[in-house]
N, C-alpha and C positions, 0 to 999 in steps of 0.2 A: 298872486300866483304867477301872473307875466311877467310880473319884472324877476321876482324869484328865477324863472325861467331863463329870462334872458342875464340875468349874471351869470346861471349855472355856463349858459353856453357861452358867455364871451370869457371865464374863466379857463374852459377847454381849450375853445380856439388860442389863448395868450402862451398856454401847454404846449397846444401842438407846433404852434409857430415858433417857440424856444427848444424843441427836438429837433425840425427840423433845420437850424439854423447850426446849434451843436453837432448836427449828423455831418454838415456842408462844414465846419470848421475842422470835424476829424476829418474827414474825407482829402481837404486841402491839404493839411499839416503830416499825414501820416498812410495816404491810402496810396502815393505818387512817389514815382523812384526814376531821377535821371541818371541814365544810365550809360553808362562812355564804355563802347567795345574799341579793342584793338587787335585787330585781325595780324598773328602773325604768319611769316612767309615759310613754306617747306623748309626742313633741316638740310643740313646740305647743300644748299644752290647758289648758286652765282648771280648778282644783279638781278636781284627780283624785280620787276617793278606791276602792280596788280594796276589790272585794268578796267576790271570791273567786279561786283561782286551784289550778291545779293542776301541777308540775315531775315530770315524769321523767324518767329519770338512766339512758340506755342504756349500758353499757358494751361498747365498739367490738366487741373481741376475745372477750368471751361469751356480749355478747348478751342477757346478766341487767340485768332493770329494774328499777329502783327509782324509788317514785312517793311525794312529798308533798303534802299540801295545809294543814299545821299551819303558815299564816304569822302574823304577829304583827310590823303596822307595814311594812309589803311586806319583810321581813324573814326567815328561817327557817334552822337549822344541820342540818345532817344530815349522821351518818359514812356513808362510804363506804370500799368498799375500794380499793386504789390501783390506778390503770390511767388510761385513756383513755376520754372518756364523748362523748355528742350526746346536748345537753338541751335538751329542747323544753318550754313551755310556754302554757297556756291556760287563759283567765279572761274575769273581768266585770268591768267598771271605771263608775263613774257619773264624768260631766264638765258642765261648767256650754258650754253654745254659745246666745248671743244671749238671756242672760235664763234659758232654760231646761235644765233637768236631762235630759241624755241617758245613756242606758245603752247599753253597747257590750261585744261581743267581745274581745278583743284576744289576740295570738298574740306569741311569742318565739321564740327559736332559738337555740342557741349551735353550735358543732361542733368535736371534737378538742378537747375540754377535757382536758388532762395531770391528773392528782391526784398526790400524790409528796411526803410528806411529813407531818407530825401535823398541818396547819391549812392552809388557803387560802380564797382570796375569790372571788366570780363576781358580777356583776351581770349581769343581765339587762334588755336594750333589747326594749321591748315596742312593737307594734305596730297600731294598727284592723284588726280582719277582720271582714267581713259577709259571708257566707255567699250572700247575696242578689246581692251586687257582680256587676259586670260592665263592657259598656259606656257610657257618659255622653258626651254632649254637652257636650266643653273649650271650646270658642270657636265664634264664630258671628262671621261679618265682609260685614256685610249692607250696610254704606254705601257701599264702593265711595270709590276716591280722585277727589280734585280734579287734572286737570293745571297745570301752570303757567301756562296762558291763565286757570284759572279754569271752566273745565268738567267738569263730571260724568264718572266713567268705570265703567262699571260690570265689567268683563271681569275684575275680579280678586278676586270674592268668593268667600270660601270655607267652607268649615267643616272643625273638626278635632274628632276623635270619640278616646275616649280609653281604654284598657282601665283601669280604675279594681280590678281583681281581683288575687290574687296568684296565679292562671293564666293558662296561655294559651289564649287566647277565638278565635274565626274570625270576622272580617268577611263572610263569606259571606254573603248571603242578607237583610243589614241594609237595612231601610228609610228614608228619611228623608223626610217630606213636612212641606208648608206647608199651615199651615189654610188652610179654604175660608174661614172668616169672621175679620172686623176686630177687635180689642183694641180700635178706638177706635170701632165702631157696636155697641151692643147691639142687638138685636133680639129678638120673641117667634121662636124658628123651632119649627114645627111639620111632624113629632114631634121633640121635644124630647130627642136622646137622648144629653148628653151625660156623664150618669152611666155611660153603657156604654160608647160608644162616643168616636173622633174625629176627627170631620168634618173630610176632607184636600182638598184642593187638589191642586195638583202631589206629585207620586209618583216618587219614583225609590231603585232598588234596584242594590246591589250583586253582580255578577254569582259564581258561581263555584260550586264541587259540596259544596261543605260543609269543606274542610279545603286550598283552594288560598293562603287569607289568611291565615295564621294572626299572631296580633298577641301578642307579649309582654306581661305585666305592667309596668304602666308606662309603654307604649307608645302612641304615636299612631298614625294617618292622617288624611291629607287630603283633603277631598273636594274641587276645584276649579272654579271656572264652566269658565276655560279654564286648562289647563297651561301656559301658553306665560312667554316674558319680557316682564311688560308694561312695564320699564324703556323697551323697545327703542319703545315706543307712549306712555309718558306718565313722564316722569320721577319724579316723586312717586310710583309704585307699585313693585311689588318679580317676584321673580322666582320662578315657579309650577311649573319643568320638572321639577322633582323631586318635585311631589306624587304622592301613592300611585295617586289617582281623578282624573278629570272629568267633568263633567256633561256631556249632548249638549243643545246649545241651540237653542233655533229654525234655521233654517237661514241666517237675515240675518245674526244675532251668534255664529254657533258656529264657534270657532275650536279644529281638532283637533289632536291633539298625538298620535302614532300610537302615540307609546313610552308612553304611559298610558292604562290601563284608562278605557271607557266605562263610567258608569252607564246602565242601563237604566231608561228610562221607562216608568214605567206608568200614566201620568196626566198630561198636558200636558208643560210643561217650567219646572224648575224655575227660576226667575230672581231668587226673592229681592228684597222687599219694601224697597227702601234709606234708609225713613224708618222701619221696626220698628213697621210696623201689625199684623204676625203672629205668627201660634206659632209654632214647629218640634215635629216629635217623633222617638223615633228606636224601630225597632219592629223586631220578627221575625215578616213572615206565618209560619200553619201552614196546610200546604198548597201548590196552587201557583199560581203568579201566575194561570193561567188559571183556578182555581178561588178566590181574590180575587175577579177581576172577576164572575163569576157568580154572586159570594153576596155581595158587601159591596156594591151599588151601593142607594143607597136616594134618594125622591125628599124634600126639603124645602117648605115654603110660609112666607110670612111677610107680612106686611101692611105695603102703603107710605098714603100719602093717598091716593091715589088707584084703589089696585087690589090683587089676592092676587097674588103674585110666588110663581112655580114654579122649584126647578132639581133637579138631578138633581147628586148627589157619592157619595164613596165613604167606607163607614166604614172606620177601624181597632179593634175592638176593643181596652177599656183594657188588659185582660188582657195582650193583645200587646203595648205600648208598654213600654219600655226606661226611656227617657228621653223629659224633656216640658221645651220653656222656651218662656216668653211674652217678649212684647214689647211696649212701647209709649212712649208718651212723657207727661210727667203732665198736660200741659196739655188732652190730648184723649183719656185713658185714660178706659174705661169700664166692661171687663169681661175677664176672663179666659174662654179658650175653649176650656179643656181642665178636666177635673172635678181639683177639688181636691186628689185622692189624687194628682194627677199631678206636679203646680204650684199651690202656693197664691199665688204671686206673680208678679214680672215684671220684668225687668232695663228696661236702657235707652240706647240713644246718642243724647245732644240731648235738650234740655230742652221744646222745641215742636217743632210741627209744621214739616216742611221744615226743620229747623233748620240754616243756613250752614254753622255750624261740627261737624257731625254726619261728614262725608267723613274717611276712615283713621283709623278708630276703630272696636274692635268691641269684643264684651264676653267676659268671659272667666271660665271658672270655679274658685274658691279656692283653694288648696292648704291641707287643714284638717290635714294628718298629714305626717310624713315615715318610712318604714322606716328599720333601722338600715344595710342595704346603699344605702339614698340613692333609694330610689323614693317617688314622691306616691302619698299620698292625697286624692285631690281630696273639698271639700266637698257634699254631696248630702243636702239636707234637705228634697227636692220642694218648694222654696220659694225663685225665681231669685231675689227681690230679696235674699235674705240671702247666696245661694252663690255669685250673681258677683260680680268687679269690671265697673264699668259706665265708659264712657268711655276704654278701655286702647288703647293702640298695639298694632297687629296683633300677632302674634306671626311671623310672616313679613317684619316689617318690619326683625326686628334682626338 
């Protein structure tokens, strides 16, 4: 009966130790997948060269990560074991834009990557992320069309504001005003405070509780003078009934559209400048309108030949500004009138003053990036003359 016993059990053991051995032979042969990523660089840029970056390698079903950062020529192999992974990556990339040496973030993604088998390949599409991103000022269309007589039309300017982030942002609460002062009159104005602040003009805000608007990455609205069809009023213009917003305007020119949200005024009305003597900027009060107006109102002075000239305007703190773009035209340019960390530059439609050929033309902002799902990244280097196109057919027109 012992020895019976002890064959039964060294017949087992000779079993178990040929599974496990078979287990260890598949596991080698078939459980392991090297795996060569090659990180490529944003669409569109010049002289990339990545500086660092880091890939981890979640696997779907357990969850276990695995993290490299040993690349070599955006390059790098790593075994994994086989399964199903979402790989995400992030890094720093140096690129050459307008002369100069820019450093950037940049982000990747893959998802549902299969592994299966002794070798596979993965490239990775990278793409700009700024941390800081948000909303930007796309286009501005301040000239207003000509009709077929040959006369001015102002009723169809607009602007379009752009989520530039890869969230989702709320237009709630967004500001948008026109400077008080001219790009083409300099002046001494006293107090001088346009390192902190900036001196607005008309004022108008986006109505709503904090999460009624909510705007996709990628995404537009439109802010409108009026929403309507201006085809139905001047042939050469286009049709407005589908923008997001409209302005309310004087009560002569304001033409309301019921089924589109009003902006709220909170400073004159806006009516847009249609030779681009002005700034724009686009801002988020903290606090509330009615505590705006009792703490931002401050009074100016400035000297003509003949006397001290007094007015009264409202700041925006820079802090608060989002977005900033100047305007002018070069023949009667003199100064920018937003601090430099805002805008160091200035776009442009028409070459002179009043210029004939300035009508159905606005300006518009770059596309400096593309995601790999097909979203922009618009250009933003606080410097209009290099991040719009200047002289463009509306974008409403096509």
């Amino acid at each position: 009966m012992n020895k019976l016993k002890t064959i039964g059990f060294s017949a087992v053991l000779v079993i178990t130790v040929l599974l496990q051995a078979c287990t260890k032979d598949d596991d080698l042969s078939t459980k392991q997948t090297d795996l060569k990523v090659t990180v490529e660089s944003p669409e569109n840029l010049q002289n990339v060269v990545l500086n660092n970056a880091s890939i981890s390698f979640k696997e779907i079903n357990s969850g276990n990560v695995t993290t490299t950062d040993e690349l070599i020529d955006n390059e790098v192999i790593i075994t994994l074991a086989e399964g199903s992974y979402d790989v995400s990556l992030e890094g720093e990339i140096s690129y050459e834009l307008d002369g100069e040496q820019i450093t950037s973030q940049i982000r990747g993604y893959q998802s549902g990557l299969v592994l299966s088998g002794p070798t596979a390949l993965l490239s990775i599409e990278t793409f700009l992320h700024n941390e800081n991103s948000g909303f930007v000022i796309q286009e501005i269309f301040f000239t207003g069309t000509e009709t077929p007589e040959g006369k001015s039309y102002n009723g169809d300017k607009y602007f379009v504001i752009y989520n530039n982030s890869d969230e989702v942002l709320y237009a709630d609460g967004l500001v948008i005003s026109e400077s008080e002062f001219l790009t083409t009159t300099k002046r001494v104005y006293t107090p001088d405070i346009m390192n902190e602040a900036f001196t607005a003009g008309s004022i108008v805000m986006i109505p709503g509780d904090g999460d009624d608007y909510p705007i996709d990455p990628g995404a537009s609205f439109t802010v409108a003078n009026n929403a309507i069809n201006h085809r139905e009023y001047n042939g050469n213009s286009f049709d407005l009934t589908t923008a997001e917003f409209e302005l309310e305007l004087l009560s002569t020119i304001n033409v309301d559209n019921p089924q589109v949200t009003d902006l709220i005024n909170l400073n004159g009305y806006m009516t847009m400048n249609n030779r681009g003597y002005k700034s724009y900027v686009l801002a988020k009060l903290e606090g509330t309108p009615e505590e705006f107006e009792a703490n931002n109102q401050y009074t100016y002075e400035y000297e003509t030949t003949t006397r001290t000239m007094s007015r009264d305007a409202y700041k925006i703190p820079n802090e608060w500004i989002i977005d900033a773009v100047n305007l002018s035209v070069a023949t009667e340019f003199e100064w920018i009138v937003t601090d430099p960390s805002l805008d160091m530059g200035w776009t442009h439609v028409g070459s002179i003053g009043s210029d004939p050929n300035r009508f159905g033309k606005s300006v518009r902002r770059k596309v400096l990036s593309t995601t790999p799902d097909g979203r922009d990244i618009l250009k933003d280097t606080n410097n209009s003359e290099v991040d719009f196109d200047a002289e463009v057919t509306p974008s409403w027109m096509n």
